[in-house]
N, C-alpha and C positions, 0 to 999 in steps of 0.2 A: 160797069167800067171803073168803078173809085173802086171797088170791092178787087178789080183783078191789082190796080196799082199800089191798094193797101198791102195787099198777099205779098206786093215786090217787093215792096219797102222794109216788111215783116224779114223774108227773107234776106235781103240783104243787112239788112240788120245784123241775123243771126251771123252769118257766112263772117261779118265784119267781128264781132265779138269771136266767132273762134279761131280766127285770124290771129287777133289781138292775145285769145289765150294761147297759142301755138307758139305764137311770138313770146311772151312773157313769159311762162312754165317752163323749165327745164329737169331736170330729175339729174344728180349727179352722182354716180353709183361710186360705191366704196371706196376704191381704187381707184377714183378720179379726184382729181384738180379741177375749178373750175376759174379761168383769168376773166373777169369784165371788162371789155373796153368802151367807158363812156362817153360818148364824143369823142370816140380817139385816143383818150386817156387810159390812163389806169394805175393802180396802187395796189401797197400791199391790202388794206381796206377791202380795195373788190375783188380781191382773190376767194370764192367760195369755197366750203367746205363739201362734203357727200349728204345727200337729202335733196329735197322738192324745194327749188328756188325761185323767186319771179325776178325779171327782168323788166324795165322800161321800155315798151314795144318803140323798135325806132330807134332810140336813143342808144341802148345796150347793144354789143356785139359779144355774146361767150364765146370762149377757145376752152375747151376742156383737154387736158394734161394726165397722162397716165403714170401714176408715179408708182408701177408696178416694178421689180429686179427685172431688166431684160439682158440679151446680149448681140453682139454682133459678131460676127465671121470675118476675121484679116483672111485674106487670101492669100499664097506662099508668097514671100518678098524673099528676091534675091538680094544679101547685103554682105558687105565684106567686114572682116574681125580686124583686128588692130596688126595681124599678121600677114594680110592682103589674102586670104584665104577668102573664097565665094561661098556661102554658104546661104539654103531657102530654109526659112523660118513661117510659117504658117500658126496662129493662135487666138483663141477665143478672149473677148474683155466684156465683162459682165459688170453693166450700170444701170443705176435709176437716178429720175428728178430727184432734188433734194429740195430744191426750190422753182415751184411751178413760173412762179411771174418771170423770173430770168429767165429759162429756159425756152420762154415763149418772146421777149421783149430781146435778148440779147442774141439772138442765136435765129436761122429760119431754118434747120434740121439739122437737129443737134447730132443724130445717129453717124448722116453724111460727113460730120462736120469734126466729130469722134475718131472715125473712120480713117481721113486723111490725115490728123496729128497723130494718130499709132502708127502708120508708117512709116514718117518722116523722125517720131520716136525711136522705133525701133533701131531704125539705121543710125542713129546717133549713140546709143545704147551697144549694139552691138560692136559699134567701130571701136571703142574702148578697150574693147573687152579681148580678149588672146583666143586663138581655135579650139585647143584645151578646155580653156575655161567654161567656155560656151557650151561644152557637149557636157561638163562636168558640175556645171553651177547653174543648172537650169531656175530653181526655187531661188535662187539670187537673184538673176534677172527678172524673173515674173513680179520679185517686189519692188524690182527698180522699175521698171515698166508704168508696174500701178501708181506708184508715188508721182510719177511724172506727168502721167496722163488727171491723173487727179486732182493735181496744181492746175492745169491746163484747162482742166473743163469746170470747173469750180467757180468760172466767172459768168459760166452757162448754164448755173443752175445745176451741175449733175457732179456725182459722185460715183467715181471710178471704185466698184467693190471688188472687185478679185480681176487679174490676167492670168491665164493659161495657156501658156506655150506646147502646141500638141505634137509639133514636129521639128524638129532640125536635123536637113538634109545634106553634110558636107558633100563635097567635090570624091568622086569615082576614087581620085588615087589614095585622096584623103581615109575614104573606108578599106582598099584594101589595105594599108598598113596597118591603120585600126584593128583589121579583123588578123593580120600575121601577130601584131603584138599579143591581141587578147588568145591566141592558139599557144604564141609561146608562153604567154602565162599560166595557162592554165598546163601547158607542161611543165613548166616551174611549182605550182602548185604542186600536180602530181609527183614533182621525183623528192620534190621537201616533205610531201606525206607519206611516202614510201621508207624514205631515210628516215623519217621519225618513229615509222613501225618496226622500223629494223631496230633500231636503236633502242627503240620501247622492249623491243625483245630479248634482246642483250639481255637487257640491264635487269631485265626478267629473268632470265635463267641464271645472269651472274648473282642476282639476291639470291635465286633457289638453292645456286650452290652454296653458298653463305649459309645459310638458315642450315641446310644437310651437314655443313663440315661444322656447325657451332652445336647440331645436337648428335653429331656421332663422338664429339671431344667430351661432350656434357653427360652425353654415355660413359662414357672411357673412364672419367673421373667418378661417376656414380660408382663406374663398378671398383675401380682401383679403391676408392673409399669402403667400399662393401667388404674389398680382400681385406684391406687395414684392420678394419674393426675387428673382423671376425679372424687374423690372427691375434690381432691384440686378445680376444675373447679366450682364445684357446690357448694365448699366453700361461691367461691369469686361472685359466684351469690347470696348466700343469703344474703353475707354480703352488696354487692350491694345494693341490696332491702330494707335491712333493717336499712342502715343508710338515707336513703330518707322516715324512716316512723317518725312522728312525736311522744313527749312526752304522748301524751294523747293515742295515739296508744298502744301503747309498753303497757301503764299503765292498758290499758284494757286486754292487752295480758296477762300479769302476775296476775290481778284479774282473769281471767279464770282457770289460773295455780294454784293459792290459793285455786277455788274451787275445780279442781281434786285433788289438796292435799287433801282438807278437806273431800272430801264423801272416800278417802282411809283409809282402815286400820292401817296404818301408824301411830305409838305414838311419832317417830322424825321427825323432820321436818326440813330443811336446807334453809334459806332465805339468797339467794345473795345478797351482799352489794349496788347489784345495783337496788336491789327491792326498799330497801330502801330509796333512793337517790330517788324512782321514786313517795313515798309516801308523803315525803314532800312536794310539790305543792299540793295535796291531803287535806294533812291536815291542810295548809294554807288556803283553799279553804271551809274548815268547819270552820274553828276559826272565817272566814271573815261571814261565814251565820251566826253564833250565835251572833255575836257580832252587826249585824244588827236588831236580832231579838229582841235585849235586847232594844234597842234603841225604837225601835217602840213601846212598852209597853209592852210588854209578861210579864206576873207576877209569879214568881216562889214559891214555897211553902218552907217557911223556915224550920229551925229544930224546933219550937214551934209549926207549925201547921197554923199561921199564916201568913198573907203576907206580901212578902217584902215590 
């Protein structure tokens, strides 16, 4: 009998110590926070760190705190822009604890609590803002967004790291105009890219013809230069030649020249002064025959009929 009550007391023994270690031992992995609350209390002090901790059985309550990046899902809000335009906006906001003890002392779900100030965010954000703007400044608002949400939750422990805006959905008439302008633009586009090929081409063919009319002129002068030279070349050959011909030459050359004047039609006639100049030896040359002839006896018939 003492032998079965001792077995009890054994065991309950046991049962009570791992009660007590169950109670006391906790393990708080990587990614965890852990808040002590002793008596109720708490501090920065018993906020634990990651690793095999013991607690006060009794006395300690832990709250462990995931201060992993998470996000949550806004679901589409209808909200009107500063131009009474309705528009649903739907977007992701991606936060962590920053500070476990607030987030657990200030706040009883912080996710929830996130959740209904981006709403009430947004619509204040958006009301600001023009319809244009909104479909065109989206990366502006996600920063406004964050900024504001992050002042907000800041007193809860958490830090707003990035918003993403994944949809904004204007009103039916709002996108068919939307989609008439961007048709007409992109006909705009097309008839400025066409006008610019055309123009491109021009301006093409009018340099081509430039470039053809400055190397057919560039020709033209080559060769006209080409003729220059090579009369001037064959100038200074004739001249050459012709000052190595003698007096009597020449002088036969230009009696040739008298004769094609003479069998010409021609009633004017132009004798160069150098014809001239070439005649007098000529006619020194007859004065000298006559004067030889008178000497020898030649007898000439006077104006009486008789002789000299």
């Amino acid at each position: 009998m003492e032998a079965a009550v001792l077995f009890a007391i054994i065991v309950a023994v046991l049962i009570l110590v791992l009660l007590l270690l169950y109670l006391s031992v906790r393990v708080v992995q990587q990614y965890e926070k852990m808040v002590v609350f002793r008596l109720g209390k708490t501090s920065e002090a018993l906020v634990r760190s990651p690793g095999l901790r013991f607690l006060i059985p009794i006395i300690d309550r832990p709250v462990k705190v995931d201060v992993r990046e998470q996000f949550i899902e806004v679901p589409s809000q209808t909200t009107i822009t500063k131009d009474n335009a309705p528009i649903n906006v739907d977007f992701l906001i991606y936060w962590r604890i920053s500070d476990p003890l607030k987030s657990v002392v200030n706040v009883a779900n912080f996710s929830g609590a996130l959740q209904g100030v981006a709403t009430t965010t947004l619509r204040a954000v958006i009301g600001d803002i023009l319809l244009d703007e909104v479909l065109s400044r989206r990366e502006q608002i996600n920063e406004v967004l964050r900024v504001k949400l992050d002042e907000v939750t800041e007193r809860w422990g958490g830090k707003v790291t990035t918003v993403e805006i994944r949809e904004i959905t204007p009103p039916r008439d709002v996108q068919d105009a939307m989609n008439r302008q961007l048709s007409a633009e992109r006909t705009r586009r097309a008839v400025i890219t066409e006008s610019e090929g055309k123009r491109q081409s021009e301006i093409n063919i009018a340099e081509g013809s430039k470039q053809a009319a400055i190397l057919e002129a560039e020709g033209t002068r080559q060769a006209q230069i080409l003729n220059a030279e090579g009369f001037s070349q064959a100038l200074e050959r004739i001249y050459a030649a012709a000052s190595g011909i003698d007096q009597k030459t020449m002088l036969l050359q230009y009696l040739e020249a008298l004769k094609a004047l003479g069998a010409s039609p021609s009633t004017t006639v132009v004798i160069p002064t150098e014809f001239t100049r070439f005649l007098e030896p000529l006619a020194r040359t007859l004065g000298a025959g006559l004067a030889s002839g008178a000497e020898a006896g030649v007898s000439t018939i006077g104006p009486a009929g008789g002789a000299a």
